[in-house]
C-alpha positions in Angstrom: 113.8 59.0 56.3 116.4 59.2 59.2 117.5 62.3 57.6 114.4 63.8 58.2 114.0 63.0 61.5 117.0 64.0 62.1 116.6 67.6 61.1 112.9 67.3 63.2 114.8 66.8 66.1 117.1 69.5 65.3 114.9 72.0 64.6 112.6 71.1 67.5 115.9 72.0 69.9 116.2 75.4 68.5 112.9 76.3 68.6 113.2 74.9 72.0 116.3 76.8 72.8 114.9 80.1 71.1 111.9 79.9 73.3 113.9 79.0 76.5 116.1 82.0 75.7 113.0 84.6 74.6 111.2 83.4 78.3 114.6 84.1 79.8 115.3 87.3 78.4 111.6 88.5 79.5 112.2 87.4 82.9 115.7 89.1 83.0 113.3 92.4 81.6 110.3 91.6 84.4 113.4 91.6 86.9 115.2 94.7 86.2 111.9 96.3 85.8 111.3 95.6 89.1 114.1 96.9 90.3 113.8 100.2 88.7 110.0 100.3 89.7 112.1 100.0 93.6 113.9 102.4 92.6 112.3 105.0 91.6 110.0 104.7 95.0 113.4 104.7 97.1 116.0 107.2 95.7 116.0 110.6 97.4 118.3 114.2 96.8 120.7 112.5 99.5 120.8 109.2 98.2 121.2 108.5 93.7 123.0 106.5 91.6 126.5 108.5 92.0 127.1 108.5 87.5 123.6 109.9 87.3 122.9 114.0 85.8 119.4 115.8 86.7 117.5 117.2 84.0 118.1 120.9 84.5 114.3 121.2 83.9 111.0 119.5 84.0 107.4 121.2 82.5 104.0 119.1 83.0 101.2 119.9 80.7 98.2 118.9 82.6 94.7 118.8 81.2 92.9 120.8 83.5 94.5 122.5 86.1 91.5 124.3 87.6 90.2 120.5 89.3 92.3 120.5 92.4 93.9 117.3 92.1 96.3 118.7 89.7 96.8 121.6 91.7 97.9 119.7 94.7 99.7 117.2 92.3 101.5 120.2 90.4 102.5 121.5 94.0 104.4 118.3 95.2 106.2 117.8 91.7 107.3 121.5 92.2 108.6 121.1 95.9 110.0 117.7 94.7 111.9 119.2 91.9 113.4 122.1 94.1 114.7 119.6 96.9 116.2 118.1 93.8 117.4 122.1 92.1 115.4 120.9 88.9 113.4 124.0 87.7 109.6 122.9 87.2 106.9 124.5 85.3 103.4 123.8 84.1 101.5 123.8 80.9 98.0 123.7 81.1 95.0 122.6 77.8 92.3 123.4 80.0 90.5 120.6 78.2 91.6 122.0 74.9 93.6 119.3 72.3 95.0 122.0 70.4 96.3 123.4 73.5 98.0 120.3 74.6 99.8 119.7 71.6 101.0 122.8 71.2 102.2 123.1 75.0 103.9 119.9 74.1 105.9 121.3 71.3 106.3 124.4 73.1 108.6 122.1 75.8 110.2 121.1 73.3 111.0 124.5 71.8 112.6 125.5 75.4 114.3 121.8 75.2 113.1 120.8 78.6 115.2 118.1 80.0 111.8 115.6 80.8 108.2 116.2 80.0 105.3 114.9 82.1 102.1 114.5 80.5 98.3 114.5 81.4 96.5 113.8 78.1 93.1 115.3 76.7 92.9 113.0 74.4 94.9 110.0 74.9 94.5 108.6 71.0 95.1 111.8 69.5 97.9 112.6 71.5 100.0 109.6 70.9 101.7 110.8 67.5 102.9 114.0 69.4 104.5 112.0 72.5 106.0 109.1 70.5 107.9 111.9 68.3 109.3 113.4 71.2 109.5 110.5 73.4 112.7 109.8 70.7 115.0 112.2 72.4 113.6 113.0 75.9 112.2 111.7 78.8 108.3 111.6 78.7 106.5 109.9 82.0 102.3 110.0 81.4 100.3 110.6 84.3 96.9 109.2 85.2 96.2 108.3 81.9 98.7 106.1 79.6 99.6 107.7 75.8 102.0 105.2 73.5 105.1 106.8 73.3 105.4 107.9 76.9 108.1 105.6 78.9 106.1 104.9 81.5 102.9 105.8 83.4 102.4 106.7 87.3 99.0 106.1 88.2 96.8 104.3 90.4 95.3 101.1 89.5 91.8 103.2 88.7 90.0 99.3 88.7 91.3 98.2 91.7 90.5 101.2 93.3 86.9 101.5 91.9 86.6 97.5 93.1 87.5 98.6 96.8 85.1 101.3 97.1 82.5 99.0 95.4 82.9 96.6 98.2 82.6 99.1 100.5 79.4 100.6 99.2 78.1 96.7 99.2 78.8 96.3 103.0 77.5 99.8 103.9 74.1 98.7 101.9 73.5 95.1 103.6 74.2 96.7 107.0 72.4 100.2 106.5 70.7 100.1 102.9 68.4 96.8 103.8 70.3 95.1 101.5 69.8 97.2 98.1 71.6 99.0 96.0 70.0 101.0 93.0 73.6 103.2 91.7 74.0 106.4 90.0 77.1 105.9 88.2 78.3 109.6 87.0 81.5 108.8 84.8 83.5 110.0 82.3 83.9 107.7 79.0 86.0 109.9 77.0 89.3 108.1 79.3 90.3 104.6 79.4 91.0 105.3 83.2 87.8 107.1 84.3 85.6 104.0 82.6 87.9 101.4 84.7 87.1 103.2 87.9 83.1 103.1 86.8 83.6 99.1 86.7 85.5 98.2 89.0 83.0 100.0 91.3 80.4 97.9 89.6 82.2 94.8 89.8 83.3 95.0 93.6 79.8 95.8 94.5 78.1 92.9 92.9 80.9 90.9 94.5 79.1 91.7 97.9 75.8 92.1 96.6 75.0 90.6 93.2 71.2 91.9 92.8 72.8 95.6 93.3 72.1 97.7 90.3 73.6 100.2 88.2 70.1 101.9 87.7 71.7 104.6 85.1 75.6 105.6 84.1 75.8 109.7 83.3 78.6 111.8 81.4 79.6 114.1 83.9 82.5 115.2 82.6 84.4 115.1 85.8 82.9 118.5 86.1 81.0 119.3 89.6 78.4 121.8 87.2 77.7 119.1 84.4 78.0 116.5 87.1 74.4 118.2 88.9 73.2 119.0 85.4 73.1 115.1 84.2 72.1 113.7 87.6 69.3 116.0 88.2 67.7 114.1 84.9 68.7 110.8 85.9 67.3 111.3 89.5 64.0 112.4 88.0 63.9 109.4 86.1 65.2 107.8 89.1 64.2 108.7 92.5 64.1 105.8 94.3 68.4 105.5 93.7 69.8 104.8 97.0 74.2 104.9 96.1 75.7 108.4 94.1 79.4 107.2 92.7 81.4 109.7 90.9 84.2 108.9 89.0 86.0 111.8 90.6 84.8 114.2 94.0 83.5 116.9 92.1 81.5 114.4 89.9 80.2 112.8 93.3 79.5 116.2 95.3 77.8 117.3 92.1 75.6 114.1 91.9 74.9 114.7 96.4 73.8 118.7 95.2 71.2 117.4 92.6 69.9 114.9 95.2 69.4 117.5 97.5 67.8 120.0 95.0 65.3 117.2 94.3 64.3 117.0 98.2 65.1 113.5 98.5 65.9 111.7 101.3 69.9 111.9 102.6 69.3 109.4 105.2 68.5 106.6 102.5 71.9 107.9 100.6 75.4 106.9 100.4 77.7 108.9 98.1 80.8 107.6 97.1 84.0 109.7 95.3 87.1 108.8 94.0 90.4 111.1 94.7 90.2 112.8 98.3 92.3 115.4 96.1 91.6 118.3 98.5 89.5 119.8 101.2 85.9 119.1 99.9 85.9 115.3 100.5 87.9 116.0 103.5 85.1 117.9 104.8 82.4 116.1 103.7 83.8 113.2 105.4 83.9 114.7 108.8 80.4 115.9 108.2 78.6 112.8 109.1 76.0 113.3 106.0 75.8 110.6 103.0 79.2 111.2 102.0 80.7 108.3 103.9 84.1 106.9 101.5 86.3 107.7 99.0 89.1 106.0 96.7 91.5 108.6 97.8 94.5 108.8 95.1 96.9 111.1 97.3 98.0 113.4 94.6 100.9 115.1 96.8 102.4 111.2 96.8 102.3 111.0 92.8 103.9 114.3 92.5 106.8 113.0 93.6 106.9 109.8 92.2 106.1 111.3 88.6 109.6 113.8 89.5 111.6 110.3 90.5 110.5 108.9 87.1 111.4 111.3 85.2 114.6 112.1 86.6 115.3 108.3 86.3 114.5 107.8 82.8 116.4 110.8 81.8 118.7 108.8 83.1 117.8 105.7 81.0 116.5 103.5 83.6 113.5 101.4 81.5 110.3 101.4 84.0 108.1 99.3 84.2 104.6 100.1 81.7 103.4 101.7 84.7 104.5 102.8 88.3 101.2 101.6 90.3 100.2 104.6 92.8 98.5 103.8 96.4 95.1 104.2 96.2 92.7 103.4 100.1 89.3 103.9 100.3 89.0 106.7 102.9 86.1 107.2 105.3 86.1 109.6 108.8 87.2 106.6 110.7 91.0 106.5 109.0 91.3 109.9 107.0 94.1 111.3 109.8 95.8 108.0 109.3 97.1 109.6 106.3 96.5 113.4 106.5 96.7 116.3 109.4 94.5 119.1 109.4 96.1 122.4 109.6 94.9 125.4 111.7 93.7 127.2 108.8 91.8 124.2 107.7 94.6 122.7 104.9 95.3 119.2 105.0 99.3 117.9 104.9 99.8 114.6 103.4 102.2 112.2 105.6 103.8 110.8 102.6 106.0 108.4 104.8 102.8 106.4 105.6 101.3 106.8 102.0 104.3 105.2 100.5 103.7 101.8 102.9 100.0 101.3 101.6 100.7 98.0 100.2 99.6 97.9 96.8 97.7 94.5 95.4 96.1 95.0 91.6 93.0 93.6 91.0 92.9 92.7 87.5 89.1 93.0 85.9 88.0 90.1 84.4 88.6 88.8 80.7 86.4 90.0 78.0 84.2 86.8 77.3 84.1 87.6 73.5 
């Protein structure tokens, strides 16, 4: 009998000491996944590791590069690359799977030093990235596919919550108190349904009897987006709050209410990006269009370039490097941006990269 309590004990201390040790290693990972997260914000041409080499090349293969996010994304990764003398170069699927995947093993062919990838589909695509993820760098953008090393991206919940408690201020002060929503989304992406509810959720955190009358595919397309609204406003008309999962999806939902000769003055329209000069303008034009989640593309272009260069350098990220994300409205959009004589906006990237950052995690599935 003493012999078996004996080896109970004993047993119970390495399980204990295999558990201390497991918890101990994970914080050592948390740790130095911070640090390379700190990192890969902070390093600059003038200032990396000194034993670190730069990829001689970098290629993106976006997923639709005629939406103007990627265009100004693609532009900053391009100027970020040449400070650094890494030739860049884009890919794009136009929404096509086939087309990804083979611009994917087309990098490959031309053995590109680090890939960057913006997925179609991000299931289907996962086979592809984990077999070349083996023997190159691969950093995900927007949208996360197993395999890649890392993703850069906002927080598209958190960022959908802040605009939600926007929208649920603007209604008790201008709105009488309700909110009836048009939610025009996308739920073919993980990310594009977290930004749909978070919205939801950080609206009824300000106003719980605010309803999300009808949620639309638009595609994140500004055409499908006025197709699907003009039906769900018909069905609809007294909806008082347009969201859009992205600005095209939200100008396209604003267009439809106009067509229908509602009432703008009983509107608020919400986006999500600021990616170019549309929401820019629409913000300044004093019209429903009153906030959006701005993502500030020209900042993730050159974060996605610092992760790649530093995990072709083996540096282990962190599952994903969290982007700034600020709902924007007239009253702070030249906080961040300066218009240009010719109407162009320039990002100040110095004051982008202080937004401080806190994730809002969305609840736990009850089931």
């Amino acid at each position: 009998m003493k012999t078996s309590k004996t080896f109970l004990f004993m047993a119970l201390l390495v399980i204990s000491a295999l558990l201390l040790g497991a918890f101990g290693a994970m914080a050592q990972d948390d740790d130095a996944m911070m640090e390379a997260d700190a990192m890969i914000r902070a390093f600059t041409v003038e200032d990396m590791p000194e034993d670190w080499t730069l990829p001689e090349s970098i290629g993106h293969v976006t997923n639709y590069l005629v939406h103007e996010w990627y265009q100004n994304e693609t532009k900053a990764e391009a100027a970020t690359a040449e400070a650094y003398g890494i030739e860049f170069s884009i890919n794009d699927a136009n929404l096509d799977l086939q087309a990804s995947l083979a611009a994917v093993d087309d990098y490959v062919a031309q053995d590109v030093g680090a890939l960057v990838f913006t997925p179609v589909d991000e299931v289907a695509s996962s086979p592809a990235i984990r077999r070349v993820a083996r023997d190159r760098a691969v950093v995900c953008e927007g949208t996360a596919v197993v395999g890649c090393a890392t993703l850069v991206a906002i927080s598209d919940y958190t960022a959908g919550y802040q605009v939600g408690i926007w929208a649920g201020n603007y209604a008790i002060e201008n709105l009488d108190g309700e909110a009836r929503v048009l939610d025009i989304g996308l739920p073919a992406l993980t990310s594009t349904v977290a930004r749909s509810d978070g919205f939801a959720d950080g609206l009824h955190s300000v106003l719980p009897e605010g309803e999300i009358v009808q949620s639309v595919d638009g595609a994140g397309s500004k055409d499908v987006a006025v197709q699907v609204s003009a039906d769900a406003l018909t069905a609809n008309p007294d909806i008082n709050i347009i969201f859009g999962i992205n600005d095209d999806s939200a100008l396209g939902g604003l267009q439809s209410y106009i067509a229908a000769g509602l009432d703008t003055d009983s509107l608020l329209v919400v986006g999500f990006g600021c990616e170019g000069i549309a929401c820019k303008n629409a913000l300044q034009e004093g019209g429903p269009y009153k906030v959006s989640a701005a993502m500030f593309p020209e900042y993730q272009g050159l974060l996605l370039i610092n992760a790649s260069i530093a995990v072709f350098n083996g540096v282990q990220p962190p599952p994903q490097i969290y982007a700034p994300s600020q709902p924007v409205t007239l009253d702070n959009l030249f906080d961040y941006y300066t218009q240009e004589e010719d109407g162009t906006y320039t990002a100040l990237l110095d004051v982008i990269a202080e937004i401080e950052i806190e994730i809002v995690d969305p609840p736990m599935d009850d089931e």
